[in-house]
C-alpha positions, 0 to 999 in steps of 0.5 A: 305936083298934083293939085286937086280940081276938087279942093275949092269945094272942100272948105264949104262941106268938110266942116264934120269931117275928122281932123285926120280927114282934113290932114290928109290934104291934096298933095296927092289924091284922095280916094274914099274907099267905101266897102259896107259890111265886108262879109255877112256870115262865116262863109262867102255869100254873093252880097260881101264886099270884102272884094271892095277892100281886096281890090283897093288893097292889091291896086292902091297899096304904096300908090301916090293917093291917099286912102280912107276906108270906111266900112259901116261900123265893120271891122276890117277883116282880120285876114289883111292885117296892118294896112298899108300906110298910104290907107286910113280906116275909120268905121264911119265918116259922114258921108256928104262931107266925105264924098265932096271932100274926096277926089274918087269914091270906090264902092260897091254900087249901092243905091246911098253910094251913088246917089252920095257920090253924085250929089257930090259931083265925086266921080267913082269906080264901082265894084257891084256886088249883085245885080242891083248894085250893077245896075245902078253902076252901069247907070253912073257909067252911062252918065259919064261919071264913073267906071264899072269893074266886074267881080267874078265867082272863084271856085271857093265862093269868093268874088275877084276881081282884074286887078289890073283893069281896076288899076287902070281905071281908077287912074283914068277917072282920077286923070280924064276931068270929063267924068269929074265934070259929068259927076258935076252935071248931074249934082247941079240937076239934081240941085234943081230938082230940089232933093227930098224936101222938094219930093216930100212937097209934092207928095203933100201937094199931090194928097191934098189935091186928090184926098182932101 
């Protein structure tokens, strides 16, 4: 049986998490699948992430995982019909919570996702959307803490992407624990450094030394 590495670190974080959350539970792995505003305007425009949920769909349908698919209070587009019955959608779900209750998050390479995922210590397989997006993928690649997969333009304006190599890199950051200890590495640094309430002091430190 497939047990979670992450699921003595569920109990302390999951407590706004949804019931059908917690339901879930680790037999198989979890997996947040995180698209933001699927599509942006009646035609395809370069910053959509519908690819997100068309490669989870085509990749994780009837696969041993669970999914749950959240898309900022978006609804899923009409052209997937009923999801697959291993996929959970919810319009929102906290996102700390949700990140440390996951064993894999997949998005679209936004600077919250990441930052989210790696305070988590949550590994991900990103799918960035525009050049910002893949930086910061290639970021989390260069930490060890993730994969990227490269969407391309189709004739018609929309983005796909290999299904296969997708596949094949979701299993390999779910099976290899290396990216799970990086993304860990780099939550525990960043713990030292405080977050936003330390940055915030600084900032009034550094004003009252020099604007007093």
């Amino acid at each position: 049986m497939w047990v979670s590495p992450r699921a003595d670190l569920c109990h302390s974080r999951n407590a706004t998490l949804p019931d059908w959350v917690l339901a879930l539970g680790h037999d198989k792995p979890v997996i947040w699948v995180y698209s933001g505003n699927p599509r942006y305007a009646d035609a395809p425009t370069p910053i959509d992430s519908i690819v997100v949920i068309r490669a989870a769909i085509a990749a994780l349908a009837d696969a041993p995982v669970q999914v749950v698919l959240t898309t900022g209070y978006q609804d899923v587009p009409r052209e997937f019909g009923a999801l697959p019955a291993n996929f959970h959608h919810a319009a929102y779900v906290p996102g700390p919570a949700m990140a440390a209750h996951c064993d894999l998050m997949v998005h679209h390479g936004g600077h919250s996702s990441v930052m989210t995922g790696l305070s988590a210590g949550t590994p991900a397989v990103i799918i960035p959307t525009i050049t910002e997006r893949e930086s910061n993928a290639r970021r989390l690649v260069a930490l060890g803490a993730g994969e990227i997969v490269m969407p391309m333009d189709g004739a018609n304006g929309e983005k796909y992407i290999d299904v296969a190599e997708f596949s094949a890199k979701v299993r390999r950051v779910l099976d290899e624990r290396g990216y799970r200890s990086s993304a860990r590495r780099v939550a525990e640094s960043m713990r030292q450094f405080g977050g936003a309430p330390e940055a915030a002091n600084r900032i009034e430190r550094l004003a009252a030394t020099h604007f007093a």
